[in-house]
C-alpha positions in Angstrom: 25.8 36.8 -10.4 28.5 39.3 -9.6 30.1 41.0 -12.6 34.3 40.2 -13.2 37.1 42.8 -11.8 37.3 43.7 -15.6 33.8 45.0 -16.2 33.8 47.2 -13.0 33.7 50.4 -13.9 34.2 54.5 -11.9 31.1 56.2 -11.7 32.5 59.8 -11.1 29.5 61.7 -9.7 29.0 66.2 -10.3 27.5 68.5 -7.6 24.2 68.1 -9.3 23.3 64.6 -9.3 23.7 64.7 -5.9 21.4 67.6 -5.4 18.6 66.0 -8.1 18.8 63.1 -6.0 21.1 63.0 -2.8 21.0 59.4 -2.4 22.3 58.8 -5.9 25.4 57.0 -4.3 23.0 53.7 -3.6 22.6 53.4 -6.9 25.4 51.8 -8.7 25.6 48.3 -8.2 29.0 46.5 -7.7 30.3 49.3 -9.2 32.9 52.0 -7.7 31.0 56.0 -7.1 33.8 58.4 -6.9 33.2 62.0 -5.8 36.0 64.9 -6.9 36.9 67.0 -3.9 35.8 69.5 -5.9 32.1 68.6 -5.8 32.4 68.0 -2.4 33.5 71.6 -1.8 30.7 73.0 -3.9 28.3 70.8 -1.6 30.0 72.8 1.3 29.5 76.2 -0.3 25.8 75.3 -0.7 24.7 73.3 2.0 23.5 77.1 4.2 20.1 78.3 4.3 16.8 76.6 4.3 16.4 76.1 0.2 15.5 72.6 -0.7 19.0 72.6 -2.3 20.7 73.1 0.8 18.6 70.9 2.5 19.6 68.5 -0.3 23.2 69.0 0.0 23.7 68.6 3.7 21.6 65.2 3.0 23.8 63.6 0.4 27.1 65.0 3.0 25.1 63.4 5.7 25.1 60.0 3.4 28.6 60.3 2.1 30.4 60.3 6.2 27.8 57.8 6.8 29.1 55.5 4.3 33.2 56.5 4.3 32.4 55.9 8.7 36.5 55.5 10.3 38.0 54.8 6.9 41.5 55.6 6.8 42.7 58.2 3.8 44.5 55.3 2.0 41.0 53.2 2.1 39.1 56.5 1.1 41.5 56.4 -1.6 41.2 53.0 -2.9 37.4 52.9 -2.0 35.5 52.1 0.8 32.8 49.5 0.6 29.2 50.5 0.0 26.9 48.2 2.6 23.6 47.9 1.6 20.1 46.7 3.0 18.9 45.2 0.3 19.8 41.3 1.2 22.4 39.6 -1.7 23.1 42.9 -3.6 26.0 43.7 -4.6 28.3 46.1 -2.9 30.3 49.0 -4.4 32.9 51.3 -3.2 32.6 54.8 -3.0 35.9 57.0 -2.9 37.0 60.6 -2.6 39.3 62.1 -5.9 41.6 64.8 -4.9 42.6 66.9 -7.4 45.5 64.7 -9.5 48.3 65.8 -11.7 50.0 64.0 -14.1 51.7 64.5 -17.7 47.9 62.9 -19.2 46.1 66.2 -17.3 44.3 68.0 -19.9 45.3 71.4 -19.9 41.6 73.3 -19.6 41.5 76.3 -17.6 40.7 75.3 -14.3 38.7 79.2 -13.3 36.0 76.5 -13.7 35.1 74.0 -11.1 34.0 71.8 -14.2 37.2 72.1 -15.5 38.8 70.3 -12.4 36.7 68.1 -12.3 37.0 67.3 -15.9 41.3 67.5 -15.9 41.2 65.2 -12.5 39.0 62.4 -14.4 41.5 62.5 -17.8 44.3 61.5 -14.8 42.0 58.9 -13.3 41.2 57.5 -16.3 44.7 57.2 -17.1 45.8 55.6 -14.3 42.9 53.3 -14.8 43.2 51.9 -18.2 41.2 48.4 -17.5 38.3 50.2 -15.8 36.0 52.5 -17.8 35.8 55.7 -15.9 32.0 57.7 -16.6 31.2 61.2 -15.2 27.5 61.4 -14.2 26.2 64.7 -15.0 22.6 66.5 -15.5 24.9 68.9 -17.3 24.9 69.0 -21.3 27.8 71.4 -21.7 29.9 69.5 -19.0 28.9 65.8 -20.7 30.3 67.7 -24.2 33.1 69.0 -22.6 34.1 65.7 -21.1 33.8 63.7 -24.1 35.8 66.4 -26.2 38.4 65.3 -23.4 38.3 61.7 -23.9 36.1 61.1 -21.2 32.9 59.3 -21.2 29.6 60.8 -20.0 26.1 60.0 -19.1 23.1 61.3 -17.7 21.6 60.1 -14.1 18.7 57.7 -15.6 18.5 55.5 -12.5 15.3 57.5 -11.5 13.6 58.2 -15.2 11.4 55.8 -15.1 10.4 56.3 -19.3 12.3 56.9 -22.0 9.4 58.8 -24.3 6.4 60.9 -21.9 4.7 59.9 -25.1 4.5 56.3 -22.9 3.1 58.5 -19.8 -0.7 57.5 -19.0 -3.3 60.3 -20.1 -5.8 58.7 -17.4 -8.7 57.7 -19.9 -8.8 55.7 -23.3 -11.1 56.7 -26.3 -12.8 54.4 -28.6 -14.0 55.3 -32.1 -17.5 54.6 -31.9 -18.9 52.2 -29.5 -16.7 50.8 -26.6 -19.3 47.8 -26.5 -18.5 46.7 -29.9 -15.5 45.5 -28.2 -17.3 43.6 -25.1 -18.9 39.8 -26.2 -19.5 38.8 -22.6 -20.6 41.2 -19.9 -22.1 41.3 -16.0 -23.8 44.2 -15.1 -24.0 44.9 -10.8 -26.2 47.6 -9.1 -23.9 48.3 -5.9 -24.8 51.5 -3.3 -27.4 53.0 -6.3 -24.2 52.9 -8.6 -24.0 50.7 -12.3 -20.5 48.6 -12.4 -20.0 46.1 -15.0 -17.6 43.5 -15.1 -16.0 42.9 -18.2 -13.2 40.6 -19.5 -9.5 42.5 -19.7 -9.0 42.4 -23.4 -5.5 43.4 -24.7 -6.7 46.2 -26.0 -7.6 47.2 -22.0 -4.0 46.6 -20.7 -3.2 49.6 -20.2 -6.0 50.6 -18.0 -5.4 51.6 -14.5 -7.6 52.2 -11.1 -9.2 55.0 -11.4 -8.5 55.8 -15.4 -11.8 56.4 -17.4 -13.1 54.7 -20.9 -14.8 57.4 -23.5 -16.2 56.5 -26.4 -18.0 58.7 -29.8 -21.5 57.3 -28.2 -20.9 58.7 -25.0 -20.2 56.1 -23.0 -18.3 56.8 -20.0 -16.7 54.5 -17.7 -14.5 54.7 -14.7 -12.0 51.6 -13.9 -13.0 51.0 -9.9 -11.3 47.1 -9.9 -9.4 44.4 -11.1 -10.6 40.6 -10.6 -8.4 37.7 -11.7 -8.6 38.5 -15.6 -11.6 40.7 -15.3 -11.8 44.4 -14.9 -14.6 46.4 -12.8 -15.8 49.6 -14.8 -18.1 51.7 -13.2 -21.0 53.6 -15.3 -21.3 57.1 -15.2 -23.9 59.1 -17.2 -21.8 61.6 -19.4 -24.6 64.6 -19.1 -24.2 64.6 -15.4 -20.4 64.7 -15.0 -20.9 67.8 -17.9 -22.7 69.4 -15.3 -21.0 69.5 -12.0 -20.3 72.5 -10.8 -17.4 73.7 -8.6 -17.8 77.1 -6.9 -20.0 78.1 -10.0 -17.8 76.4 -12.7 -18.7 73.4 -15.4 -16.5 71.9 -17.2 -16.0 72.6 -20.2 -15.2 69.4 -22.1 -15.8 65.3 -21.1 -11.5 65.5 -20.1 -12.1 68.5 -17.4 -15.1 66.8 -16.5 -13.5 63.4 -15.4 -10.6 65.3 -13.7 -13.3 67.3 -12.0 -14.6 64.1 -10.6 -11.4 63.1 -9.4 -10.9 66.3 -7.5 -13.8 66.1 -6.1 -13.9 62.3 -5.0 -13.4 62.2 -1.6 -11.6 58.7 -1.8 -9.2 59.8 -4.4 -6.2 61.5 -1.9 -3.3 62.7 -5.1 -4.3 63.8 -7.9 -1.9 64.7 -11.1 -3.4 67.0 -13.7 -1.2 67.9 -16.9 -1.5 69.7 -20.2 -1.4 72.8 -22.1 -1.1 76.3 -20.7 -4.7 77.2 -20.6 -6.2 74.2 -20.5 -8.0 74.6 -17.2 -5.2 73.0 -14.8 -5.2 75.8 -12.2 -8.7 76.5 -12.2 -10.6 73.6 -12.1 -7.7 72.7 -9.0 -8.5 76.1 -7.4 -12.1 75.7 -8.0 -12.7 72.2 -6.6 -10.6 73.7 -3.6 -12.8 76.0 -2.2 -15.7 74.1 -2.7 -14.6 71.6 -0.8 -13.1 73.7 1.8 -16.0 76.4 2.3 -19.4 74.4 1.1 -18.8 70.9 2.0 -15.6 71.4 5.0 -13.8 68.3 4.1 -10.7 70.0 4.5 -9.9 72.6 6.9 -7.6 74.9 5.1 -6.3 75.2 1.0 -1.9 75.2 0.9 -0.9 76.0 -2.2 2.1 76.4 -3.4 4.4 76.3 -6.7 8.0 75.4 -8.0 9.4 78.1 -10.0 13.1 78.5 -11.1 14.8 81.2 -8.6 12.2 80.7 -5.9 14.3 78.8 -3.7 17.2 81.5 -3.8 15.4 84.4 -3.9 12.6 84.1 -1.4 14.6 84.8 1.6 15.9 87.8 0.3 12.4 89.2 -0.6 10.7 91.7 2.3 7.5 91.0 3.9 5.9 87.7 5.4 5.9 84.6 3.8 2.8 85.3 2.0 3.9 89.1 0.5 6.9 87.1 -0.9 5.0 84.4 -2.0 2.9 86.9 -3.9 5.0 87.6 -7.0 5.3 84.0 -7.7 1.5 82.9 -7.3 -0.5 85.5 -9.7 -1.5 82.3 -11.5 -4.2 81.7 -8.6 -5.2 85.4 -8.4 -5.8 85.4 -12.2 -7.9 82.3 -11.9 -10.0 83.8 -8.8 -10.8 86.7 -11.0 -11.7 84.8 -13.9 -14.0 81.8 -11.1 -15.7 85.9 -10.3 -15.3 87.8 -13.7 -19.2 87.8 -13.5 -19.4 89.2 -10.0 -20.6 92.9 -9.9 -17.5 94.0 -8.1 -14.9 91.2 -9.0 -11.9 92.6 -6.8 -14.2 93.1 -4.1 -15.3 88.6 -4.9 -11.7 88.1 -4.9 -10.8 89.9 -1.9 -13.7 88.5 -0.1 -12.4 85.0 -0.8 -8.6 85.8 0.2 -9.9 86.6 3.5 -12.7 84.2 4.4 -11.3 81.2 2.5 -8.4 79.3 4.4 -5.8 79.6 1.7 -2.4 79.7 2.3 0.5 80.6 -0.3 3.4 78.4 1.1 7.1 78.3 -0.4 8.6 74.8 -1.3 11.2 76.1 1.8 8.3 75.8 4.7 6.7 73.1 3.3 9.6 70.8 4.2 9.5 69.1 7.4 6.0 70.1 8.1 3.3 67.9 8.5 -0.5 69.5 6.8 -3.7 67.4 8.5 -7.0 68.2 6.8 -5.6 70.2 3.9 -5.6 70.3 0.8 -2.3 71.2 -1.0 -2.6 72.2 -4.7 1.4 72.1 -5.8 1.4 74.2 -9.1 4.5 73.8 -11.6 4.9 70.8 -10.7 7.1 69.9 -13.6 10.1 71.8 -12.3 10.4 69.3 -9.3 12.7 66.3 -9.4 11.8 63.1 -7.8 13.0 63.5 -4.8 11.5 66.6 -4.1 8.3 65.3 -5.4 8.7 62.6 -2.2 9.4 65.0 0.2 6.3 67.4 -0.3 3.9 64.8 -1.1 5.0 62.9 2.4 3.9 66.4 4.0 0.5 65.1 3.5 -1.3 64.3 6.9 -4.3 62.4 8.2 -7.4 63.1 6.0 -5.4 65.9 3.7 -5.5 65.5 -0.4 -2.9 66.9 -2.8 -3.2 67.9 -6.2 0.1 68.1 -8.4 -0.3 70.5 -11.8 1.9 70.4 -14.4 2.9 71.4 -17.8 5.9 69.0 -19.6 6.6 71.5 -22.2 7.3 74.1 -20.0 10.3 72.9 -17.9 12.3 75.9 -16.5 14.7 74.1 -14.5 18.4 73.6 -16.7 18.8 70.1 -15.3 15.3 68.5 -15.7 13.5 67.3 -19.0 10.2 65.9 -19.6 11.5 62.3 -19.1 13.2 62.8 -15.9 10.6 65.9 -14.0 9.1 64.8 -10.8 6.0 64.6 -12.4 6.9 62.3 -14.7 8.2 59.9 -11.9 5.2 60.8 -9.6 2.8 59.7 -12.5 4.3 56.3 -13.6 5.1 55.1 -9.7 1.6 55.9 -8.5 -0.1 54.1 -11.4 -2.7 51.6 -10.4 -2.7 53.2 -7.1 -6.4 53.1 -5.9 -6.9 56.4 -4.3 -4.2 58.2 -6.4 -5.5 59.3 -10.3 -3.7 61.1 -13.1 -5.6 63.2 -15.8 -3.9 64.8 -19.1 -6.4 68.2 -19.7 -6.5 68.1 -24.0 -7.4 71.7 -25.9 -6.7 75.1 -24.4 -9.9 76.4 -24.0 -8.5 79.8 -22.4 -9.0 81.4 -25.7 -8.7 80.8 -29.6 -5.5 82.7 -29.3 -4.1 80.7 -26.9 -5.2 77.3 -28.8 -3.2 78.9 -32.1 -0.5 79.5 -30.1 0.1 76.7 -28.1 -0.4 74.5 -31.5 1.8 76.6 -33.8 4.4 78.7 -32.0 
């Protein structure tokens, strides 16, 4: 049921919800998007170069002539309809806002791009009195500064898919004591030399997923495999063995590096989402299960990795050498964590230097990845929390024919001024890909990089 003329309201849109996700326009109902002049000059002055927020730019300037098409200045003005796909939703408007004047202008200084912005939306509003007018920003000091103005502001929220990451999966649920004591009615199935029982879906179960794990205090372990009417599948898997796989000469270290070890490992399981702690064993275990697969077993022909880090984008170009010599600053994590797969080596540098040359790993920028297409690869994608959504999209569709792709990732440590835990990539990735069957997600618990560490991470 469409909404009356009264309750419309002016979504006025900064630079940066458009670069955190460039087709934010589509998402404001019946509603009319309006886009300052100002943010569309900024889109101009950072549309060059071959940063994903350039590339991200020219995309939501690509969308926004799409959707204005032959419209006439006075149409642009009033606001030109939005037409969607989607069959019997709703259409907006979307128009431009030149800079305004006008005795209501709030007199901030306008050296500031937010400023204009801000002083043109005071005018708007005023000239708008029955329509709420709303800045979107990912901005904190620009919402403040707007609302100290008169102005309401908001986040984007349209793709933060949880309020609290304290809802986010971990990819396993513990039981005090016995699991069983939960189970009265039980069938037990030997399929392909492997144990699956089918048990009922108590509510206690619901939030169980493909592919998440049940531990209990007796050692029970269990993997969910299937869901049957009201009925779950949950395979059996023997707790002492999944303690000792071994990845390029490392165990695991505890039952939740075990299971994710599993996962990397499982040729059937193509994403794979590790978070936790600094130190918990992300990188390594990832880096590990990498070269095992790539030079014992050749399932994949070649290792990418990669990582998003604050500056990157900006800075790489500018940086001498080949990809790989800039790429170097920015990827110590996985030369630390060769060392340490080869502290035990008799000549360690001369381990790690073997393995640089021999093993088929690649150190990629975020830049190159997009628009290429990896076959047969594995792409570890470390940092992963400094992504937003739609970058998360447009790496993991990079993946080709028979390739896997493991995201690592760290909520507590977001480095990018417009992401928070709620709202990261990794966040998104994790809830939209639940139940997928060959996708998994695994929360690492304890930093078992040292008892420093483990103080620090618990009390700093």
């Amino acid at each position: 049921m469409a909404r009356s003329r009264s309750q419309l309201k002016n979504y006025v849109l900064d630079t940066n919800v458009l670069i955190h996700d460039p087709n934010a326009i589509l998402n404001f109902e019946e509603h009319q998007v309006v886009i300052p002049i100002t943010v569309l000059e900024e889109l101009d002055r950072l549309k060059s170069g071959k940063s994903s927020i350039a590339a991200d730019c020219r995309q939501a300037i690509r969308l926004i002539d799409k959707l204005l098409g032959d419209a006439t200045p006075k149409e642009i003005e009033k606001g030109v309809p939005i037409v969607r796909v989607v069959k019997g939703e709703p259409l907006g408007t979307i128009s431009i806002l030149m800079d305004l004047e006008g005795a209501h202008q709030v007199q901030l200084p306008e050296t500031l791009n937010d400023n204009k912005i801000i002083n043109a939306l005071v005018t708007l509003q005023s000239k708008h009195k029955s329509r709420p007018t709303i800045l979107v920003s990912k901005d904190i000091n620009m919402r403040l500064k707007a609302r100290a103005c008169g102005v309401e502001a908001e986040d984007y929220h349209t793709d933060q898919l949880i309020d609290d990451i304290d809802l986010l999966p971990k990819g396993y649920q513990e039981f005090n004591h016995s699991f069983w004591d939960n189970i009265n009615k039980v069938e037990t199935l030997q399929k392909d030399g492997l144990t699956e029982h089918v048990i009922p879906r108590l509510p206690e179960l619901k939030d169980l997923n493909r592919n998440d794990f049940i531990i209990d205090e007796q050692g029970f372990v269990g993997r969910v495999s299937d869901f049957r009417d009201d009925h779950m599948v949950v395979r059996d898997l023997s707790r002492d063995k999944l303690l000792q796989q071994e990845a390029w000469g490392l165990t695991p270290r505890d039952i939740y590096q075990a299971v994710a070890l599993q996962l990397l490992l499982d040729p059937d399981i193509h994403l794979v989402n590790l978070t936790g702690a600094a130190g918990s064993g992300k990188t390594i275990l990832a880096l590990a299960a990498a070269i095992e697969m790539t030079v014992a077993s050749k399932r994949y022909k070649r290792i990418i990795v990669t990582r998003s880090t604050q500056g990157l984008d900006e800075d790489i170009g500018f940086l001498p050498g080949t990809e790989a010599e800039k790429m170097e600053p920015w990827l110590g994590a996985i030369t630390d964590n060769l060392e340490a797969l080869h502290h035990d080596d008799e000549n360690m540098s001369a381990s790690v230097e073997y393995i640089l040359q021999k093993v088929p790993i690649q150190f990629k920028s975020l830049n190159y990845i997009r628009g290429r297409s990896f076959q047969h690869s594995l792409i570890v994608i470390d940092e992963c929390q400094n992504l937003t959504p739609h970058q998360v999209k447009t790496i993991i569709t990079r993946a080709g024919n028979g390739s896997k792709v493991v995201c690592l990732g760290n909520l507590a440590q977001i480095d990018t001024p417009y992401l928070n835990a709620p709202s990261s990539g990794l966040t998104y990735m994790t809830e939209r890909f639940r139940g997928f069957k060959h996708g998994a997600h695994v929360h690492l618990r304890g930093v078992p990089r040292s008892a420093l560490a483990e103080f620090a991470e618990a009390n700093l």
